[in-house]
C-alpha positions as CSV (number, residue, x, y, z in Angstrom):
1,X,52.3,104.1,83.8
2,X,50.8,102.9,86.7
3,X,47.7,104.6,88.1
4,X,47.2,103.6,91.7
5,X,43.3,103.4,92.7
6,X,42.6,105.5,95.3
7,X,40.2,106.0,98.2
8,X,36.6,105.3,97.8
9,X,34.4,103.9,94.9
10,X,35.4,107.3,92.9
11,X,37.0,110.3,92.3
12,X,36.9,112.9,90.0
13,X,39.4,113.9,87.1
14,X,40.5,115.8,83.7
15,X,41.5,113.9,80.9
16,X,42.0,114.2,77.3
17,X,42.0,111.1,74.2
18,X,44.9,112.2,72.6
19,X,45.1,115.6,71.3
20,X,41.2,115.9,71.5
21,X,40.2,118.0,74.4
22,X,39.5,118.4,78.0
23,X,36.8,116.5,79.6
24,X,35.8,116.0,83.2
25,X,35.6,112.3,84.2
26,X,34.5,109.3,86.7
27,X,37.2,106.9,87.7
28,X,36.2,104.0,89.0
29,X,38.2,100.2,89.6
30,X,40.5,102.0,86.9
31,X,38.1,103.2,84.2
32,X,37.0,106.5,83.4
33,X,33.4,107.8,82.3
34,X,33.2,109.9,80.1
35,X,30.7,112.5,82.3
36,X,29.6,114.6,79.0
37,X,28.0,111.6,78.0
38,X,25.6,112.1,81.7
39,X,22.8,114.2,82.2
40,X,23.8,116.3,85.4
41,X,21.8,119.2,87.1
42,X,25.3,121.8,85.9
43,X,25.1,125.0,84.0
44,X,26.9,126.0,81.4
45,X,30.2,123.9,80.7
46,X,30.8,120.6,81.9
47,X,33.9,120.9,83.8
48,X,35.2,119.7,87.0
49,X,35.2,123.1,88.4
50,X,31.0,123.3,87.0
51,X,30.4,120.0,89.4
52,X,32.1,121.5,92.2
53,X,29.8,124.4,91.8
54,X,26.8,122.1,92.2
55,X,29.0,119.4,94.8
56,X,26.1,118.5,97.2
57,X,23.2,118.2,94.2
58,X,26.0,116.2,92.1
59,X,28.0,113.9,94.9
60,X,25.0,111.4,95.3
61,X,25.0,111.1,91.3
62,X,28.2,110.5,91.0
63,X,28.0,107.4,93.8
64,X,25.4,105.7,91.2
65,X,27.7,106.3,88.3
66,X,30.7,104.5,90.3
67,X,29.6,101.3,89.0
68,X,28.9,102.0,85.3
69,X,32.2,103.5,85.1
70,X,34.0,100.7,86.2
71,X,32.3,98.5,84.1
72,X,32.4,100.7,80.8
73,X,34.3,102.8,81.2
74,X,38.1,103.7,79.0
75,X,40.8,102.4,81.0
76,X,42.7,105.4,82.6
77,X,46.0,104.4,80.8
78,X,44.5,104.9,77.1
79,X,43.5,108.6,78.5
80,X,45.9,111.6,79.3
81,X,45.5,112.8,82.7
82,X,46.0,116.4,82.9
83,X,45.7,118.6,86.6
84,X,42.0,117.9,88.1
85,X,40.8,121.5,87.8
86,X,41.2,124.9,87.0
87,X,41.3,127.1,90.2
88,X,40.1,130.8,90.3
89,X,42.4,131.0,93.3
90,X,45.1,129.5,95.3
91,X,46.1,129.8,98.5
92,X,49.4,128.7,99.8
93,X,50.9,128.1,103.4
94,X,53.7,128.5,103.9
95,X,55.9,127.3,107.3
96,X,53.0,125.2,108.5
97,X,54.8,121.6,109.6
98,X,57.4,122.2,112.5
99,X,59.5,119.9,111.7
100,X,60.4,121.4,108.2
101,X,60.3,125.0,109.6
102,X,62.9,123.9,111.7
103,X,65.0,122.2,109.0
104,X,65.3,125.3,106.6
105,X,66.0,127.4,109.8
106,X,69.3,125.6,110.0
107,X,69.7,125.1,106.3
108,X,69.4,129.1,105.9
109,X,71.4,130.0,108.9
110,X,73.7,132.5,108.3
111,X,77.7,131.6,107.5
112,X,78.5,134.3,110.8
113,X,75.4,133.1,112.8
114,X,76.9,132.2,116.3
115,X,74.6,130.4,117.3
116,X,74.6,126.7,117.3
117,X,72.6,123.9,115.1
118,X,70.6,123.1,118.8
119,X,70.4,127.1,119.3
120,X,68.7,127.3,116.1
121,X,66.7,124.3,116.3
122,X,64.9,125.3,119.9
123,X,64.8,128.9,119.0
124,X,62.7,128.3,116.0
125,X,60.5,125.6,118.2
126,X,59.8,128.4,120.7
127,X,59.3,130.5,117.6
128,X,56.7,128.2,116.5
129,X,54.5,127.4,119.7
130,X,54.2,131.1,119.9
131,X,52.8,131.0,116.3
132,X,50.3,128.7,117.2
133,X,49.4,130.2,120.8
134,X,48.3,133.3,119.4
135,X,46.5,131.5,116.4
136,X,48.4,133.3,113.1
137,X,48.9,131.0,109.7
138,X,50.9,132.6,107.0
139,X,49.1,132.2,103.7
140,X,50.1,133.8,100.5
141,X,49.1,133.8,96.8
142,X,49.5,131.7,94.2
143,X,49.1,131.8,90.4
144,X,46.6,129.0,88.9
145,X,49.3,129.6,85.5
146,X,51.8,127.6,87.8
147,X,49.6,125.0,87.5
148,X,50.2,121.6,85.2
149,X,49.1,117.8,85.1
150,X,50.3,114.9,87.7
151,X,52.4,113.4,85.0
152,X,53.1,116.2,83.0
153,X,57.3,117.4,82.8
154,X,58.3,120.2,85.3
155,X,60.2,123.2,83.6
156,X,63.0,124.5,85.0
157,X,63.9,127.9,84.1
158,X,67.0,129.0,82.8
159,X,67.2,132.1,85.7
160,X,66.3,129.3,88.5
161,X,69.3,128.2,90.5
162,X,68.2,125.9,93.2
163,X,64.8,124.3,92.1
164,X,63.3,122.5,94.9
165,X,60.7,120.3,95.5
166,X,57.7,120.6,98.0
167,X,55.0,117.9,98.3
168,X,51.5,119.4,99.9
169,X,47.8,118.2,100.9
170,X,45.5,120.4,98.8
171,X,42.0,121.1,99.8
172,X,39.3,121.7,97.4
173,X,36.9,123.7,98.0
174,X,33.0,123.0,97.2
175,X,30.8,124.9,98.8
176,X,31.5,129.3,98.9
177,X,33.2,130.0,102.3
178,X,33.5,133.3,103.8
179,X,34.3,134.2,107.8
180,X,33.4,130.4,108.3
181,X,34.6,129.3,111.5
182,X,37.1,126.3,112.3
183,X,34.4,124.4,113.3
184,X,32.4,124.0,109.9
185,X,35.5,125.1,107.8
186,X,35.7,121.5,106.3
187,X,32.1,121.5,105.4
188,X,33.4,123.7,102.7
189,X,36.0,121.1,101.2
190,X,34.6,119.2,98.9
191,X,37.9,117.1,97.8
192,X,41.1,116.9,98.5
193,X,44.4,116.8,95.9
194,X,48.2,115.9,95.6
195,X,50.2,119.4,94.9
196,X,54.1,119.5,94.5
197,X,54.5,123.5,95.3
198,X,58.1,123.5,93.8
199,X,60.6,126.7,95.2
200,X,63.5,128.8,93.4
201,X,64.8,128.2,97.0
202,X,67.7,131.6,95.9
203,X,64.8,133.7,95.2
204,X,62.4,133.3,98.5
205,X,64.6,135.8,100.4
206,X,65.2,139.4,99.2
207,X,68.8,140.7,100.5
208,X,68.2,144.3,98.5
209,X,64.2,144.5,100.3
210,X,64.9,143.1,103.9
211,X,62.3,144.8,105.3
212,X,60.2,143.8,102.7
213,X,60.9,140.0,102.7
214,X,60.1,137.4,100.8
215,X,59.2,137.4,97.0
216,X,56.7,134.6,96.1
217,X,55.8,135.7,93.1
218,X,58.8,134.3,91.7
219,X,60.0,132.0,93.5
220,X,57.0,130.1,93.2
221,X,54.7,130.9,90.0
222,X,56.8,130.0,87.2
223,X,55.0,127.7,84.6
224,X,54.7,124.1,85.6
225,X,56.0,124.8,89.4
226,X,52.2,123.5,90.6
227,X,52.3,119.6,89.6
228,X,48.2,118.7,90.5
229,X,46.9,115.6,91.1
230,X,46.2,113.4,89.5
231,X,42.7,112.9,91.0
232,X,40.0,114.7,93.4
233,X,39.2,112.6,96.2
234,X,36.2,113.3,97.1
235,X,36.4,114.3,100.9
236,X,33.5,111.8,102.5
237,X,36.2,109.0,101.3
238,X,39.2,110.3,103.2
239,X,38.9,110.2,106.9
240,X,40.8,112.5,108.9
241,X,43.0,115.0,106.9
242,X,45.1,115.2,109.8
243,X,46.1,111.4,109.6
244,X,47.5,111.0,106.1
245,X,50.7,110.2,105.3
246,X,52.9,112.1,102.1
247,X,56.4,110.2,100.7
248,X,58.0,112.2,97.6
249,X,60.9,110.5,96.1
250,X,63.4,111.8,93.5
251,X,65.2,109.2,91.4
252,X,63.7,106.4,93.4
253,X,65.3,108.1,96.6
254,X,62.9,109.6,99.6
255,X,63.4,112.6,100.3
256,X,60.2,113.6,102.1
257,X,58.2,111.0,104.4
258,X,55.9,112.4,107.1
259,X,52.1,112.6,108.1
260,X,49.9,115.4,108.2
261,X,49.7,115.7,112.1
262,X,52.9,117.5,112.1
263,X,50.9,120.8,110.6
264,X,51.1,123.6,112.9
265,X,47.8,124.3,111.6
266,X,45.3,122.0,110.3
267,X,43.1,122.1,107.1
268,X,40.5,123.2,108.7
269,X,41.8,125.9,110.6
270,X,43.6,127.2,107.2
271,X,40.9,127.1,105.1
272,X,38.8,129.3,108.1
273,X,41.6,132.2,108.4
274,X,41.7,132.1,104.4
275,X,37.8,132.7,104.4
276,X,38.7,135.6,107.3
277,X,39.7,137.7,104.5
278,X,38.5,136.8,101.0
279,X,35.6,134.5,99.6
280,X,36.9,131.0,98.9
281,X,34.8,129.9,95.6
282,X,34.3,126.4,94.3
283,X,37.5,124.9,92.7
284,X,39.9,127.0,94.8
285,X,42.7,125.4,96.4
286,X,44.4,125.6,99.9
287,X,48.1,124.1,99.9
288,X,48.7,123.5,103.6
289,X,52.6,123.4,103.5
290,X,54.9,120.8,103.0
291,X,56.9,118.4,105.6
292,X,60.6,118.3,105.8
293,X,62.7,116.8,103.6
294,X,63.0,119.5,100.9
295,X,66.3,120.0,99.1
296,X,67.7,122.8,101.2
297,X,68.1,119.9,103.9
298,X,69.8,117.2,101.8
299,X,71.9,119.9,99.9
300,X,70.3,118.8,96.4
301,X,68.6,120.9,94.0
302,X,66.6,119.8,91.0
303,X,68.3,118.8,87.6
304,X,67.4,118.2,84.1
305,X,66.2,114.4,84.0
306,X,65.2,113.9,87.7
307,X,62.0,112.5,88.6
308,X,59.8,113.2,91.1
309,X,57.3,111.1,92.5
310,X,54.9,112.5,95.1
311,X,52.0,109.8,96.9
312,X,50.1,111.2,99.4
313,X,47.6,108.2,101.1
314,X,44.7,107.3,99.7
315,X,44.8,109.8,96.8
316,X,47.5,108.5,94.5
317,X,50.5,109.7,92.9
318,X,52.0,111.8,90.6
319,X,55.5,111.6,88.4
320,X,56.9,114.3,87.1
321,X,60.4,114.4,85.0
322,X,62.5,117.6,85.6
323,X,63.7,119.1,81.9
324,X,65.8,122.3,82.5
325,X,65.3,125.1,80.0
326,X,67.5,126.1,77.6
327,X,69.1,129.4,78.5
328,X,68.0,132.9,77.0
């Protein structure tokens, strides 16, 4: 499999030899350091989520360790790659690029909605301009069990009927954040992360709890419905979060191509109204929505055998083969 590089002289990951188990490792030009074999100022065990914790005392030790690991390091292919870390928390966005919001507006339109496809499509762009104007993201929970490895196959569950897909920017957080303003929010995020949030699109709606709403819980937290990485980038080698592009084909077919400026809200404004309400710790993730082009807009759903591949600039790309579980 082919492992593009991406930005900067390093990034961080989890891998595996064989069936042996997890360690937290330096790839550089390809190769992969083993990091147990470093002396580093962590506590307790050496994980990814352990040099987060320490992110500003470590990042200048892993910039001197870029070279050694491309030069002796194990090439990435002989290693598994499995997801980059082990969150305490994540936070999910939802309806945060206009252009997709707009997209599943129609796509979930009503069969006795009277109102045209252009009714629909300007009433949910007024809909959104008011969200920004008075400032409000929409973040909900996620579960880090969802979670699984940037090459690792997505599980579709028997009870799921239309598995979609939904490629995301994650930020990683470093240092603690709480009430942090927009302004410093991205002091805080310490890498950033490919994330394919996938949807049991039947399930987001609940017709028997209208007031109620939407049920996340299952439509998004079943096992393997978080594909992660495959790397953390560290942040200082990304630029501008708002001026990367994601592309997420399925069988060789795109079916999501935009750029990051089409948030509603940007990273940094996300990760500040997260830190409003709860502490974010070191390792968490913020998924800051997904652009258009899910499923619900090409009228496809996930099947056993399709693959997905998601690439977001400068921070690789992940491959994931869809195997549908048997029923119960």
């Amino acid at each position: 499999m082919s492992h593009p590089s991406p930005s900067g002289p390093f990034a961080l990951g989890t891998f595996a030899d064989g069936d042996g188990p997890a360690f937290p490792g330096l790839l550089g030009e390809g190769r992969v350091l083993d990091l147990r074999a470093v002396p580093l100022p962590v506590g307790g065990p050496l994980t990814t989520r352990a040099l987060l914790e320490r992110w500003d005392a470590v990042f200048p030790l892993l910039e001197g360790l870029a070279g050694r690991a491309a030069a002796d390091g194990t090439p990435v292919g002989d290693l598994r790659v499995l997801a980059p870390v082990e969150p305490r928390q994540v936070f999910q966005s939802g309806a945060n690029y206009r252009t997709h919001v707009i997209d599943l507006a129609v796509a979930h339109r009503a069969p006795d909605d009277p109102r045209t496809a252009g009714e629909v499509r300007a009433e949910t762009a007024a809909m959104m301009d008011r969200r920004a104007a008075e400032d409000q993201p929409y973040v909900f929970l996620g579960l880090p069990s969802a979670i699984t490895g940037p090459y690792d196959d997505v599980v579709l569950p028997s009870w799921c009927a239309e598995p979609d897909w939904e490629l995301e920017l994650a930020a990683v957080i470093g240092r603690p954040a709480f009430r942090v303003d927009r302004e410093h929010a991205l002091d805080h995020v310490a890498a950033y992360t490919i994330a394919n949030d996938l949807t049991a699109r039947e399930l987001v709606f609940r017709p028997d709890m209208p007031a109620i709403g939407t049920d996340w819980l299952r439509a998004k937290n079943a096992p393997t419905f978080t594909p992660l990485g495959p790397w953390l980038v560290p942040a200082a080698f990304v630029g501008d979060p708002q001026d990367l592009r994601l592309t997420l084909t399925v069988n060789g077919a795109v079916r999501q191509d935009e750029t990051t400026r089409d948030m509603i809200f940007d990273v940094a404004r996300l990760v500040s109204h997260v830190s409003r309400t709860t502490p974010l710790l070191p390792g968490d993730l913020v998924l800051t929505g997904s652009p258009a082009g899910n499923g619900k807009k090409w009228g496809e759903i996930l099947r056993d055998g399709d693959v997905m591949e998601g690439a977001i600039e400068g921070l690789g790309v992940q491959r994931n083969v869809c195997r549908a579980e048997a029923a119960r």
